[in-house]
N, C-alpha and C positions, 0 to 999 in steps of 0.2 A: 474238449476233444470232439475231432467230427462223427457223425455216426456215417459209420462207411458204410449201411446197406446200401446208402443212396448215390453211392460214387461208383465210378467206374474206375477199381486199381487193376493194374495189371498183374496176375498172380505171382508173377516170375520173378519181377523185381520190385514187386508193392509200390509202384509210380505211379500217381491218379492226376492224369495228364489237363484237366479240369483246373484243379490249383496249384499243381506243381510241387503236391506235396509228397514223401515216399512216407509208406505206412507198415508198421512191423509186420512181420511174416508168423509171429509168433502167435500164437492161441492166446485172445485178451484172458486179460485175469479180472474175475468181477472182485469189487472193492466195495467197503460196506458205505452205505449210504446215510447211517445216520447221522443230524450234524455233532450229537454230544457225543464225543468218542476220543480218548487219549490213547495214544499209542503202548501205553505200559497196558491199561485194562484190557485193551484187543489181543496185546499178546498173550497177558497171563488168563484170559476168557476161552483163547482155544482149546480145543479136547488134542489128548495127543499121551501116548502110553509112556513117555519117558520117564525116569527117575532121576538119575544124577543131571543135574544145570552143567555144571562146574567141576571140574577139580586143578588145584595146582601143582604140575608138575612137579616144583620144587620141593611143596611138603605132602604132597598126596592126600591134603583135604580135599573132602568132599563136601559139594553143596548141592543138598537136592531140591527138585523145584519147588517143594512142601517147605521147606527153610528159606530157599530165595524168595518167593512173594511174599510167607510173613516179616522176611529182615526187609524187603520195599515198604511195606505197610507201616513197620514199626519206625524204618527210617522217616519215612514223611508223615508219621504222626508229632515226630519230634521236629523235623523243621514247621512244620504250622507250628506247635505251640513256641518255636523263635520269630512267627510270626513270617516266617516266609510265605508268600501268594503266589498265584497267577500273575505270570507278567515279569518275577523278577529273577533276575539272573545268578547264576550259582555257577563259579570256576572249579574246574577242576585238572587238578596239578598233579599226575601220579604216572606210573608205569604201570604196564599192564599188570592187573593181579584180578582174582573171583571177586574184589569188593569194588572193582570198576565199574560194572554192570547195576549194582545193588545203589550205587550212587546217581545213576543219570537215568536208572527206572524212577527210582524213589521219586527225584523232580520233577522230572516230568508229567507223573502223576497228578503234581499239583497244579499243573496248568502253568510250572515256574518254566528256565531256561536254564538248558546244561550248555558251559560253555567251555570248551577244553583248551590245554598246552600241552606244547611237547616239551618230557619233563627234561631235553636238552635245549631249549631255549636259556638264553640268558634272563639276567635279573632287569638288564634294559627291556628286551623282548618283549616279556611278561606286563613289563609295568608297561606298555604300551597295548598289549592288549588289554590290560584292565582296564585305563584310561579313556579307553574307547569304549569297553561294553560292559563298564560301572557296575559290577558283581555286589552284589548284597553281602556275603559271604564265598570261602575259597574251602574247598576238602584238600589235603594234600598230605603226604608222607612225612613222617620224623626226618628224614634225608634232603627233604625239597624245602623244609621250613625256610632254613637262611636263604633260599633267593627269593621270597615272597618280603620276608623284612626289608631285604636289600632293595624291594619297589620304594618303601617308605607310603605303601599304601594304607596301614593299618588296617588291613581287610582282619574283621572275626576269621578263625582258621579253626577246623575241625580235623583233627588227625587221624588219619586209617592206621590203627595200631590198636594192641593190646590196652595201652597204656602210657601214660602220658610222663616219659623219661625227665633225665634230670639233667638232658643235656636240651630237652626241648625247653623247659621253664627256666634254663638261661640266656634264651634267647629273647630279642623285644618284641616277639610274638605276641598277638593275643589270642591264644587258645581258650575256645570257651570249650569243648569237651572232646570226647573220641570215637570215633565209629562202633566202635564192641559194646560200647556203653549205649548208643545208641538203638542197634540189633537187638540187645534184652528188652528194652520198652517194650509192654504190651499194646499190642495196638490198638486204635480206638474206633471206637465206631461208634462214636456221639459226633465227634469233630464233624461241624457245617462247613465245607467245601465248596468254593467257586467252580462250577461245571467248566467244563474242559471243552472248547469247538474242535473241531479238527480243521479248522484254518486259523488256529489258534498256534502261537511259536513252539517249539519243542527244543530248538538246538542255535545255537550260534558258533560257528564252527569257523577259522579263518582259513582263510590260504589264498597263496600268491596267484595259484592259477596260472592263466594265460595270459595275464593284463597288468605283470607288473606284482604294481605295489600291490599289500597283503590288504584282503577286503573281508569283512565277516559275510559270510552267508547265513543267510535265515532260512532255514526248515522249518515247514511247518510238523503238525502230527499228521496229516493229510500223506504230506511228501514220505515220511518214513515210513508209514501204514502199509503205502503205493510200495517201497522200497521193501519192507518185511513179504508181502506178497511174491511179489518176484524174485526173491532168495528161496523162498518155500519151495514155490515150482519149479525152478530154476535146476534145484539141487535134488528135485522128485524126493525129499525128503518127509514126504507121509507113507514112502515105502520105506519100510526096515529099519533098524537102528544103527544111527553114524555118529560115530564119534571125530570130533577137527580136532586139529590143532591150530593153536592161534599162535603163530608167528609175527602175522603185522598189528603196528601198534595203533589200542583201541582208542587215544585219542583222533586220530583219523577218521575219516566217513566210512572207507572200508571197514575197520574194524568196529566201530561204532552200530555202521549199520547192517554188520553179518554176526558179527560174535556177541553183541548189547542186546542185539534185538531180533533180527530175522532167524537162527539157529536156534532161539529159544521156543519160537511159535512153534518149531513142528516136534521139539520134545527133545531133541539132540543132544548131546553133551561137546560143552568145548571145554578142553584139557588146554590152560595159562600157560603161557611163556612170558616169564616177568620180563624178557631181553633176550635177542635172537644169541641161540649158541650150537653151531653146529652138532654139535655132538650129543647134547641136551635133547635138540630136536628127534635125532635118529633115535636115541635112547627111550624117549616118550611114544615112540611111534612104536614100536616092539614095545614096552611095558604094556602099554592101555590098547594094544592093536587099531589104531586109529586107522579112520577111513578114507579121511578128507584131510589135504595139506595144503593150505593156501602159501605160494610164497612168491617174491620175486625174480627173473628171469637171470639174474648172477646165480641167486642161490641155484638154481635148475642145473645150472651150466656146470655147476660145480657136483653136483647130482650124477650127471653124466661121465665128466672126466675123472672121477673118484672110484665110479660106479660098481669095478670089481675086484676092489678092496672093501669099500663099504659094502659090499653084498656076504663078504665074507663075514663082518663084524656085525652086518644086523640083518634079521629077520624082516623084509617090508611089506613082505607078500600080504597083508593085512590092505595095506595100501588102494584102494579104489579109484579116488581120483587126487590127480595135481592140479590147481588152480591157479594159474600167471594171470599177473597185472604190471601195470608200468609202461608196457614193451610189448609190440607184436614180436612172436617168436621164429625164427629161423626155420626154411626147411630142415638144415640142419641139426637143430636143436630137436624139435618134435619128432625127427625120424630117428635122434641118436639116444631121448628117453624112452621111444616106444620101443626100440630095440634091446636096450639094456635094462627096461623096467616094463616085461607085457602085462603083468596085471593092473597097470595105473593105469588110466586115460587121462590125456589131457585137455581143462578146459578154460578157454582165456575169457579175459575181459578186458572192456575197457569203460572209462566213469571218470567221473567228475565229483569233486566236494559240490559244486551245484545242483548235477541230478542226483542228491543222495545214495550217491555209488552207480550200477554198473546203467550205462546205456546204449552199449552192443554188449554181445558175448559170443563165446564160441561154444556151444556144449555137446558136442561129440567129437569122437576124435576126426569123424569125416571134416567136419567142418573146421577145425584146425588146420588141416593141410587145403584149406584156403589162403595160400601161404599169404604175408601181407595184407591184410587185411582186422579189421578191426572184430567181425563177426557179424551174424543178423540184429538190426535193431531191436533193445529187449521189449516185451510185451506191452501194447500200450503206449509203444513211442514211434514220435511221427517226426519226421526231419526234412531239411529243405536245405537244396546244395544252392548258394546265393552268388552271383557276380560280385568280388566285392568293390568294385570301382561302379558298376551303373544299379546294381542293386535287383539285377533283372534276375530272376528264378531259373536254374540250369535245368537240364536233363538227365537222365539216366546217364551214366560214364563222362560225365562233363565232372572238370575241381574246379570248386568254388570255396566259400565259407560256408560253414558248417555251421547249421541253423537246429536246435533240437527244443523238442516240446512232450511233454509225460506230466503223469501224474505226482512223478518223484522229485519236478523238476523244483528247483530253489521258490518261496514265495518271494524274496525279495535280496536286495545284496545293502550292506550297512558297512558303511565308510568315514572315517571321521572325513567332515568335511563336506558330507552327504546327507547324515543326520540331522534330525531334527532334535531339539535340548530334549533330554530323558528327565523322565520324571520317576523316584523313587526308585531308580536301579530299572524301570521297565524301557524294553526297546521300543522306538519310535519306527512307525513306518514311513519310507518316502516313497514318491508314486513308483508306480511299474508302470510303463508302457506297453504291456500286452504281454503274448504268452509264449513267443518263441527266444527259447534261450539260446546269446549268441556267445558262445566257450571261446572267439577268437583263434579259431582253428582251420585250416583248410582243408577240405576233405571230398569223397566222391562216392557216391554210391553204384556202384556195380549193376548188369544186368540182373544175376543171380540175386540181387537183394542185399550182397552183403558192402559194409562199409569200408573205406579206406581212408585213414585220417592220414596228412599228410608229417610225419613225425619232423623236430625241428624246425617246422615253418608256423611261426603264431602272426596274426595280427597285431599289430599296436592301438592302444586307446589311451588316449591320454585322461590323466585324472577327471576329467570333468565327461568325459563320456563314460565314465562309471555307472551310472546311472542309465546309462540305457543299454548295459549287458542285456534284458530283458525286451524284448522288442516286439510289436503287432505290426499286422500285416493293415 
């Protein structure tokens, strides 16, 4: 990253007419410097007056952060003694529930790799992502068993359950044990631990993206560190106590990297939704008077034209803010929530599984009725609007491709085809070519600072320019 004492940006629109680069508008965030740091001990290292982590909606446990980090501890004392390390990779195959979190802290801790599905992928799907990013072992649900068999991968499988039923041990699974069993372990603090970098992998996460066919991304603990920081701030959540709800699913980067990990740094509680359900939602939101509702721009819409029936039937005035992603939102739409719901504000975003989530946002309601647009660049991110046919660097309100660089941004992108042979389940790295990531997006940056991507219009890359998503100047 440059250091901008020594450039000349322009305040208005953070365009530093020197390299053609525009630079956030937003208050940097300092980010810790030391290199041995994993993303699990930064979070559970912060001070922060919270009690409840967790609860789920459906059976109204509770998990408090004094339970959450000894069930991480206790879980990743039991994967090292199966011998998991640094380096190797661990699927996981569930719908959202409180033991999501406890699974992809735990690995991470060890310097291993959380690598997630959506538990509506097929049994093709799946075995194609395994195949690609060679899992050590899988955690998955008593309900999700039969499509891990149906790979014919014979991955070890660890079940999140009470207890290991009689309809899982007729299946040709191999279950070596189950989550609850492993939460009891006392944890250990003899175990010799491989020290953890923070440009060391943390996640392997897929998605289509902008380019097509499905590509893993690699995060580092670096990138999501970068990513937990700008949620904290983001959300001013060192003031007061908020309680979310988690509506989007946490194998995703968004929920991965708000509700896994950045919500927990500042002490927060987020209230599960095992599966979005209307009425569930609204229900949770009056039970637990929740503060914060991430969701997306259907659900809102439907938010609005429902709005004075479901006002009658719930309580939302608890409500603080609504959170869109997916979709820039409508004049419409933000004039027709702020009218039929004034206690909410609304605050967008927009992100990439590459930048570890969001890389504009919008967080006032002023800056919301920037209608069309994406929001100011998040803290620490610097972009560049590119020609895409001569490659020459645009202007302030010129569309080009859409060139972005951050802290949070992906350390590298892993493609069968692309890879190097893996050794012992660990991921191989292939080169980057530098540090500006290119989302194949068209886009423009405003006078004002703020973004506009151009929706519906993506570039093409063909398979073999895979590999230079990541690009230097």
């Amino acid at each position: 990253m440059a250091d901008n004492n020594k450039l000349t940006i322009d305040p208005r629109s953070g365009f530093c007419i020197s390299n053609s680069v525009f630079y956030s508008k937003r208050k940097p965030i300092l980010l810790p410097q030391t290199d041995f740091l994993d993303v699990t001990t930064f979070i559970s290292s912060r001070p922060h007056h919270g009690r409840t982590a967790f609860i789920d909606a459906a059976t109204g446990r509770h998990l408090s952060f004094k339970d959450l980090w000894k069930a991480v501890d206790s879980v990743a004392t039991c994967l090292h003694d199966m011998g998991i390390r640094k380096g190797h990779v661990i699927l996981l195959l569930s719908p959202n529930s409180i033991f999501f979190p406890i699974v992809c802290l735990s690995v991470m801790s060890l310097g291993a790799v959380i690598t997630t599905s959506n538990p509506l992928n097929t049994p093709r799907e799946i075995a194609k992502q395994i195949a690609n990013s060679k899992p050590s072992l899988a955690f998955t649900t008593p309900e999700l068993v039969s499509k891990l068999t149906e790979t014919n991968s014979n991955l070890p499988l660890i079940l999140i359950d009470d207890e290991i039923t009689d309809a899982s041990t007729k299946t040709k699974a191999k279950i070596v044990t189950i989550l609850s069993k492993m939460i009891k372990k006392e944890p250990s603090g003899s175990q010799v631990r491989e020290q953890v970098n923070q440009d060391d992998t943390a996640t392997l996460l897929y998605s289509s993206g902008t380019t097509g066919e499905s590509k893993g991304v690699v995060s580092s603990h670096k990138n999501l560190i970068a990513m937990v920081q700008t949620v904290v701030e983001r959300f001013r959540l060192n003031e007061g106590d908020h309680k979310f709800v988690c509506t989007v699913p946490m194998f995703h980067i968004y929920g991965l990297a708000v509700f896994c990990t950045g919500i927990l740094a500042a002490g927060s509680t987020v209230i599960v939704l095992s599966k979005f359900d209307m009425g569930e939602m609204l229900s949770t939101i009056v039970k637990y008077r929740a503060t914060y509702l991430p969701l997306v721009p259907p659900i809102l819409v439907a938010l609005i034209n429902g709005a004075d029936q479901l006002r009658e039937w719930y309580d939302l005035s608890s409500l603080k803010f609504v959170i869109s992603g997916g979709a820039p939102l409508s004049k419409e739409v933000i004039e027709g929530f702020s009218e039929k719901y004034p206690g909410a504000t609304i605050l967008q975003a927009y992100g990439l599984t590459e930048s570890a989530g969001v890389g504009a946002s919008m967080d006032t309601l002023e800056e919301s009725r920037r209608y069309g647009t994406a929001g100011l660049l998040s803290p620490n991110t610097e972009a560049k609007i590119v020609d895409p046919e001569s490659g020459k660097a645009l202007l302030v309100n010129q569309t080009g491709e859409l060139w972005l660089r951050a802290p949070s941004v992906m350390k590298e992108s892993f493609c069968s085809g692309l890879k190097r042979p893996l050794r012992r389940g660990r991921i191989a790295r292939f080169p980057v070519l530098g540090l500006f990531l290119r989302p194949a997006l068209l886009g423009r940056l405003f006078p004002h600072g703020l973004l506009a991507r151009k929706l519906g219009v993506c570039l093409s890359w063909s398979k073999s320019s895979l590999g230079s998503v990541i690009v230097g100047l």
